[in-house]
C-alpha positions in Angstrom: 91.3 92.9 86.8 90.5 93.8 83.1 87.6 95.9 81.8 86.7 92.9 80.0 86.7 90.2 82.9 84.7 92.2 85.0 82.7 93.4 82.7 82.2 89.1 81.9 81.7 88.6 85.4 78.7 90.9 85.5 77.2 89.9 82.8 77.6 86.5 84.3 75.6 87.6 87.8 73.1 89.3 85.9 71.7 86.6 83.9 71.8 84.0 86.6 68.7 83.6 88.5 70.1 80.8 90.8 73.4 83.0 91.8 70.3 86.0 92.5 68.6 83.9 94.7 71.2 83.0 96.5 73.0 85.9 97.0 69.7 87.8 98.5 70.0 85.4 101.3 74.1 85.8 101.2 75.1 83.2 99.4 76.7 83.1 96.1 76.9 79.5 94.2 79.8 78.0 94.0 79.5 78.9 90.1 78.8 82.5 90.6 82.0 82.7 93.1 84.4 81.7 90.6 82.9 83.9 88.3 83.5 87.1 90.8 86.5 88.9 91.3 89.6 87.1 92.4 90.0 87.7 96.2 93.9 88.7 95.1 92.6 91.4 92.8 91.7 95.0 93.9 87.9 95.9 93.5 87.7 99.3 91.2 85.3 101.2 93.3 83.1 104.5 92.8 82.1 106.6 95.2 79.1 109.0 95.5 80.3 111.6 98.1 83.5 112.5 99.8 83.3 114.4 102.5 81.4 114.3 105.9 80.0 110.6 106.8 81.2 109.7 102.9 84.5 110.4 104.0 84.5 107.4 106.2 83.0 105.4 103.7 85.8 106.4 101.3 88.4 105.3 104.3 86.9 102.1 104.7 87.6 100.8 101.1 90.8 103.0 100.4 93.0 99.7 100.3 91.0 98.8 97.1 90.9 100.7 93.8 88.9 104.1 93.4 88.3 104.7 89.8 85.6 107.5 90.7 84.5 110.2 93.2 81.5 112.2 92.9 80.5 115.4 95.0 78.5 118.4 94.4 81.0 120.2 96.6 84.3 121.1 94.3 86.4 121.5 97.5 85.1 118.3 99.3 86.1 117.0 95.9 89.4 118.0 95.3 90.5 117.0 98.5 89.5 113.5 98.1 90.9 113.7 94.8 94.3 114.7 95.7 94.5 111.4 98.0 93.4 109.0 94.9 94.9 111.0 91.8 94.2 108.2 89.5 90.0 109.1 89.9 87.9 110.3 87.4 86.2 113.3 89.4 82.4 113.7 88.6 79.9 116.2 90.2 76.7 113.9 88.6 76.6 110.6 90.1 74.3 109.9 87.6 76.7 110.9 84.6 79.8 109.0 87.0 77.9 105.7 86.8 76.3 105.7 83.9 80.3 106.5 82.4 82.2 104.6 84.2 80.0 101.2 85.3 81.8 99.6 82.6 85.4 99.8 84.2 84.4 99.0 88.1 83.2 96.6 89.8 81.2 98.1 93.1 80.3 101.6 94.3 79.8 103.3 97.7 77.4 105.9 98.1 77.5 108.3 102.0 75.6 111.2 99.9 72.4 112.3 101.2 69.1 110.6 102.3 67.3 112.0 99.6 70.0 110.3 96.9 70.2 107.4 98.2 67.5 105.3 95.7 68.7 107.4 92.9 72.2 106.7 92.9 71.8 103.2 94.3 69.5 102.0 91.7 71.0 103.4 88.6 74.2 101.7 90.0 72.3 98.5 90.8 70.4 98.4 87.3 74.5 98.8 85.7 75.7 95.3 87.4 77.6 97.3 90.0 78.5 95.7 94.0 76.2 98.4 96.1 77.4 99.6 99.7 75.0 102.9 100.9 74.6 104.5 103.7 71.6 104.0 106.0 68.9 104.5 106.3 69.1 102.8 102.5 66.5 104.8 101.3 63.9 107.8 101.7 61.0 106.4 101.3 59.2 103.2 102.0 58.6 102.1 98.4 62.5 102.8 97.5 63.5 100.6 100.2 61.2 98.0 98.4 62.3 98.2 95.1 66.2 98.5 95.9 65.9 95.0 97.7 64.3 93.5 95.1 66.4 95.2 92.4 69.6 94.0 93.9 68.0 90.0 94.6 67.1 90.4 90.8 70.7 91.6 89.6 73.0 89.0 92.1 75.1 92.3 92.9 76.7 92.0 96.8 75.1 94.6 99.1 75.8 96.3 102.6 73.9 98.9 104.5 76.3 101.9 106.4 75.2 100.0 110.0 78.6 100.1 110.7 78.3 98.9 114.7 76.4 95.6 113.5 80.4 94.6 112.8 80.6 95.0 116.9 81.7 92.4 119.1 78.9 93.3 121.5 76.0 93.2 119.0 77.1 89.6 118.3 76.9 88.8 122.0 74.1 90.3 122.5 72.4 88.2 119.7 73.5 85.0 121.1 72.4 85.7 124.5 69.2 86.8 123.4 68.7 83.9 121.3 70.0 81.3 123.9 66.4 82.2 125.5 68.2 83.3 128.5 65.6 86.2 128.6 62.8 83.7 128.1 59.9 84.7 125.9 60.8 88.1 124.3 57.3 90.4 124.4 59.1 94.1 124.4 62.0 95.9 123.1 62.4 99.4 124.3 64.9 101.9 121.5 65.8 105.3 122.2 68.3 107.8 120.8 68.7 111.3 123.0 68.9 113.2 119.8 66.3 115.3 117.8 66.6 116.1 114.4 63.8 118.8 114.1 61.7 121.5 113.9 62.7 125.1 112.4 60.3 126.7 109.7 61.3 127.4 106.0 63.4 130.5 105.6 61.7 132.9 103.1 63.8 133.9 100.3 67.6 132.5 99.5 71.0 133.3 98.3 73.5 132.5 96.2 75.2 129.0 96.8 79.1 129.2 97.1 80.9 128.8 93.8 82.3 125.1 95.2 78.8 123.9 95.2 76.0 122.6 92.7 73.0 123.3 94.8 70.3 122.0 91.8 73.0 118.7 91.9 72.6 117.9 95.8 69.0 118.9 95.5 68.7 115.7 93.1 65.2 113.9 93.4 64.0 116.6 95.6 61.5 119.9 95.1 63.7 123.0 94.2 63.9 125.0 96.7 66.5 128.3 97.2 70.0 127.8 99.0 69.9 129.0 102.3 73.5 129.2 103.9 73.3 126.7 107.6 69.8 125.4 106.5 70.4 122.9 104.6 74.1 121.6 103.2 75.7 120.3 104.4 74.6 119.2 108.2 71.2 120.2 108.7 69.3 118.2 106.2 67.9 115.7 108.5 65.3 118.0 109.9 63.3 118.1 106.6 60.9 116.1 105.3 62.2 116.4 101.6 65.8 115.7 102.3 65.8 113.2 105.8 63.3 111.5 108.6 64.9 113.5 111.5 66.5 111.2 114.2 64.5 107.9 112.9 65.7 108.1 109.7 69.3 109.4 111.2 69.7 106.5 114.2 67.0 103.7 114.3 68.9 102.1 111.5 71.8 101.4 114.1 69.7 100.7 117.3 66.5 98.9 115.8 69.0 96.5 114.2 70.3 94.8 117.3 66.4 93.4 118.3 66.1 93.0 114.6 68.8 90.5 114.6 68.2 89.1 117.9 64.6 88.6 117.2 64.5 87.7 113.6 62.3 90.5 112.6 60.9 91.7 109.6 58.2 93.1 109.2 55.4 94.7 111.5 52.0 94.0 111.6 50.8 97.5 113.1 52.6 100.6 113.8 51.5 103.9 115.8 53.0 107.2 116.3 52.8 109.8 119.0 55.0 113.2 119.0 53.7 117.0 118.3 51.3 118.4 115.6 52.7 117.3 112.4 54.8 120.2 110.3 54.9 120.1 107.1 58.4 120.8 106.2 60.5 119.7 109.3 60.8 116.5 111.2 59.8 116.0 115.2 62.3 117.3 117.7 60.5 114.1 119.7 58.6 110.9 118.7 57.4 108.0 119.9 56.8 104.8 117.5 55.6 101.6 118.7 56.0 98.5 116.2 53.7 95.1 117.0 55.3 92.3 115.3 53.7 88.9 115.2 54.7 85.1 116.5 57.9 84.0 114.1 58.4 80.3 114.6 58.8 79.6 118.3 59.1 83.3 119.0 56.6 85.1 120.7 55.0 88.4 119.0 56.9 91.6 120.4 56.7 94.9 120.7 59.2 97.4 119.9 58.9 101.2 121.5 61.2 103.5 119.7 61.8 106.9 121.5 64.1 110.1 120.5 64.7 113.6 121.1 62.7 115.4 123.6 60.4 112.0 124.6 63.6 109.7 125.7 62.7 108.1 128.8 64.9 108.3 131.5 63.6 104.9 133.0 62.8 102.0 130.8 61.2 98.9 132.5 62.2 99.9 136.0 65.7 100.7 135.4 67.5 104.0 135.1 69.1 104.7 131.7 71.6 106.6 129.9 70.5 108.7 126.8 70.8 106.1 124.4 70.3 102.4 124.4 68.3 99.4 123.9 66.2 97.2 126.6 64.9 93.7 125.8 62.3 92.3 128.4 62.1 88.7 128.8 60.0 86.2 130.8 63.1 85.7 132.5 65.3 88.7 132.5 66.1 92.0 131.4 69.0 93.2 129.0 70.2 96.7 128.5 72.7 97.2 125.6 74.0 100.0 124.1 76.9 100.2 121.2 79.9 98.6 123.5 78.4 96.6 126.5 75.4 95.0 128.2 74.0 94.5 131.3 71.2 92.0 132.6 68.6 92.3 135.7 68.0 91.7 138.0 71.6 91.9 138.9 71.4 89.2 141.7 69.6 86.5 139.6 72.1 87.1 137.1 75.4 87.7 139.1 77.9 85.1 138.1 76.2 85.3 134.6 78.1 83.4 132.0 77.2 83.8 128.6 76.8 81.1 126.0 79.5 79.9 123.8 80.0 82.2 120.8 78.1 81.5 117.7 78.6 84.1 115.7 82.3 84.9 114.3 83.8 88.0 114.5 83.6 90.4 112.2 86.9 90.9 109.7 85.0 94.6 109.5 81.9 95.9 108.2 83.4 97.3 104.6 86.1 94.9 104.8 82.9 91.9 104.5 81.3 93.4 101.5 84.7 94.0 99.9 85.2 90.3 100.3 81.5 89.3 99.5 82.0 91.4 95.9 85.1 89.4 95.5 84.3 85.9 96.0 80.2 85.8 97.2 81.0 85.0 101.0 78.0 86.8 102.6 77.4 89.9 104.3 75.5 90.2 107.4 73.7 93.7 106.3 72.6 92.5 102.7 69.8 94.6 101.3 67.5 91.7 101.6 68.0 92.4 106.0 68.4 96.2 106.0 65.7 96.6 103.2 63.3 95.2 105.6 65.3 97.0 108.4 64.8 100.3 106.2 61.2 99.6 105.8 60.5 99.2 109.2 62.1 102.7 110.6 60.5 104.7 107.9 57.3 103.2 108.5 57.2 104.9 112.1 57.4 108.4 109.8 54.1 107.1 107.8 52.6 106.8 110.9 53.0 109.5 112.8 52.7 112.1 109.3 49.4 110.3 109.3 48.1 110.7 113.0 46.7 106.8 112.6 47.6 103.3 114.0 48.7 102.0 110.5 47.6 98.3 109.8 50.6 96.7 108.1 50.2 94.3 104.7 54.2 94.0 104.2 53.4 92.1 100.9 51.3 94.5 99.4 53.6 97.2 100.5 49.9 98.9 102.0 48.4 100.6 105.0 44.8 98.3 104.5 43.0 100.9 106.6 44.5 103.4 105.5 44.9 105.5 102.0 46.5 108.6 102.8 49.1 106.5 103.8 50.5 105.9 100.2 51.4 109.8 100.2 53.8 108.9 102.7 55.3 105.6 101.4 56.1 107.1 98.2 57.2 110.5 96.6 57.2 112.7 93.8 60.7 112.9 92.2 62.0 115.6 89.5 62.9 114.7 86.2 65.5 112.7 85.5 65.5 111.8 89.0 62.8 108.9 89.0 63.5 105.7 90.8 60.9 102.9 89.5 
C-alpha cells in the first residue's frame, strides 16, 4: 500500500463519526471497510519494544510489514533489527511515531506499564491501528481516555490478553451463559504470584551504555538506575512503573467472568492485603468487586486473590495455584487457561456442553491484523478491555486507599471518597503528558 492511500484511508476513519461508533462496538461500516487496507496488502507496522514480552508481540505480526522498532535497550534493538533490516530503528517512541505515522498503518506497543498511555495515545491521536499490551494502561483515568480516544479516531484496537483467543475461554463463555450454572452471584480469581515488596535502594549507578535509562523512565519520576531493581524484569513491584500481580495477571483471569458475565463496571470495590508501602506493590491482596443486576443477570461478586493470600480451597473445592471459580444456583465451574471442570461431579457426570456459539479464534494478533485491514471486529477492542483495564486497577485505588470505594463509572469518581482521585490519576514529566 502507498504512503498516500493509507495515509487517505486514515484521514477517511478519522473524520467519520458513524465508522467511530461502529468500530468501538467492532464494527466498521461497510464504507469504512472499503476504505481500510486491502486484506491482500501487508499492514506497515511500528513497534514500541523488542525484547522480553514485546518480543512476542513483534512474532505475532512478523508476517506483515515492520517499518519501525523502538527500544531503549541498543542490544534488544539491534537484534530485532537484524531480523527486519528494512526498519527504521528509534530509541524515542515518541520521536518513532510522530516520524513515521505518516508511512504505517498500525503499531504494537509490549514496553512497559508505565508507557503504555504515552505511546498509545500519541499513536492513537496520529490515525494509527493500536495493539498494547495489558494491562492497557497505568492508571485509571488513562484507561479512560485511551477508550474514548480510539472510539473518537475509528482506529482498530486489541489488548495483549492473548488466552481470550483460547478455545477453552470460548467454551467456558457459552456454558456459562447457557445458564447451566443458574443465577451467577460469585466469581472467585486468583493468581499464585506476588509482585512485591522490597524498599528503595539508596544511591544508584551508572546504566549500561546499551541503555537510555531517562528514555524507559518516560512519564515516570526520575529516579537513579539501580542494576536488578528495575529494568528490565522487576518493574512490576513499584508503584511508579506497575500494579504488582493485579496489574501483571487480572487482565488475563478477570477477563473470562468479564466475558461470561457481561461485566463492566463495578458498583463498589474493597481491598484487603498489608500496610500500604509507598513505593512497592503487595506481595498479597485481596479485592472484592460488587457488580450490579445487567439485564436478566443477577448482581455478582467477584473476589480476586494473589500472592501470599491465594486460597487453597475456593467454594468447597481444592484448587491449584491459579484459576477461576464461578458459582451458580446450579453448579460450580472451575477454569483455568486450558480446561474446566463442573461440580458437583455426579450431577454433572455425563455433562454435555451446549453447541458452540462462539467461532474459533484465527489468533489473537492475527484478528486485529485483519480488523485493521478490512474492520471485521476484534473481540478485545479497547471499548471491552478499557472497561476490563478499569476494573483491575481499581482494586489498586482501593486497597492504596484503606476504603470500600463507592463506584460512579460515569463520572470516573470514588463519590465517598476524595483521596481517591490521587490514585486514579498521576503526575507525568514533561513531555510525557497523556490528556
Amino acid at each position: 500500500m502507498t504512503k498516500r492511500s493509507s495515509l487517505n484511508r486514515r484521514r477517511f476513519v478519522q473524520s467519520s463519526g458513524a465508522a467511530a461508533a461502529v468500530l468501538s462496538s467492532g464494527v466498521w461500516s461497510e464504507t469504512s471497510a472499503k476504505e481500510s487496507t486491502s486484506a491482500n496488502n501487508k499492514l506497515k507496522i511500528l513497534c514500541v519494544g523488542t525484547a522480553n514480552r514485546a518480543a512476542a508481540d513483534v512474532e505475532g505480526v512478523k508476517g506483515e510489514d515492520i517499518v519501525g522498532l523502538c527500544d531503549i535497550d541498543k542490544n534488544y534493538l539491534d537484534r530485532a533489527a537484524a531480523q527486519f533490516k528494512s526498519a527504521k530503528l528509534y530509541s524515542d517512541y515518541r520521536e518513532m511515531i510522530d516520524k513515521e505515522a505518516g508511512n504505517a498503518d498500525a503499531i504494537v506497543i509490549g514496553n512497559a506499564d508505565h508507557n503504555h498511555a504515552p505511546a498509545s495515545l500519541r499513536a492513537i491521536n496520529a490515525g494509527l491501528h493500536c495493539y498494547c499490551e495489558k494491562p492497557l494502561t497505568h492508571t485509571v483515568t488513562e484507561a479512560r481516555i485511551i477508550t474514548e480516544a480510539a472510539r473518537a479516531k475509528g482506529v482498530a484496537t486489541q489488548l495483549g490478553t492473548q488466552i481470550h483467543a483460547g478455545d477453552n475461554y470460548r467454551r467456558v463463555t457459552e456454558i456459562v451463559k447457557a445458564g447451566i450454572l443458574g443465577d451467577v452471584t460469585d466469581v472467585h480469581v486468583w493468581v499464585g504470584k506476588g509482585w512485591g515488596g522490597g524498599e528503595r535502594p539508596e544511591g544508584g549507578e551508572q546504566p549500561p551504555a546499551s541503555l537510555d535509562w531517562d528514555l524507559w523512565l518516560g512519564p515516570a519520576p526520575e529516579r537513579p538506575y539501580v542494576a536488578g531493581r528495575y529494568h528490565p524484569a522487576q518493574w512490576r513491584r513499584w508503584w511508579d512503573f506497575g500494579q504488582g500481580t493485579l496489574g501483571d495477571m487480572a487482565c488475563h483471569y478477570m477477563d473470562l467472568p468479564f466475558w461470561a458475565l457481561d461485566l463492566k463496571h463495578p458498583t463498589t470495590i474493597s481491598a484487603e492485603g498489608p500496610e500500604v508501602h509507598p513505593e512497592t506493590c503487595p506481595l498479597g491482596l485481596k479485592v472484592e468487586y460488587q457488580f450490579a443486576k445487567r439485564g436478566d443477570l443477577a448482581p455478582v461478586k467477584l473476589t480476586w486473590y494473589d500472592g501470599n493470600m491465594t486460597p487453597r480451597e475456593v467454594a468447597g473445592e481444592r484448587v491449584p495455584g491459579s484459576g477461576v471459580m464461578f458459582v451458580g444456583t446450579e453448579g460450580k465451574l472451575f477454569a483455568n487457561y486450558g480446561s474446566y471442570k463442573l461440580f458437583p461431579k455426579e450431577k454433572f457426570a455425563g455433562f454435555q456442553p451446549p453447541e458452540q456459539t462462539i467461532p474459533k479464534s484465527i489468533g489473537h494478533h492475527a484478528e486485529w491484523i485483519k480488523a485493521c485491514k478490512d474492520g471485521s471486529p476484534t473481540t478485545c477492542n479497547f471499548d471491552y478491555s478499557g472497561a476490563l483495564t478499569e476494573t483491575v486497577l481499581l482494586g489498586n485505588v482501593a486497597y492504596r486507599t484503606g476504603k470500600e470505594l463507592q463506584w460512579d463509572a460515569a463520572a470516573l469518581k470514588a463519590t465517598n471518597c476524595p483521596e481517591a482521585d490521587k490514585y486514579l490519576s498521576k503526575e507525568y514529566r514533561k513531555g510525557w503528558e497523556v490528556s
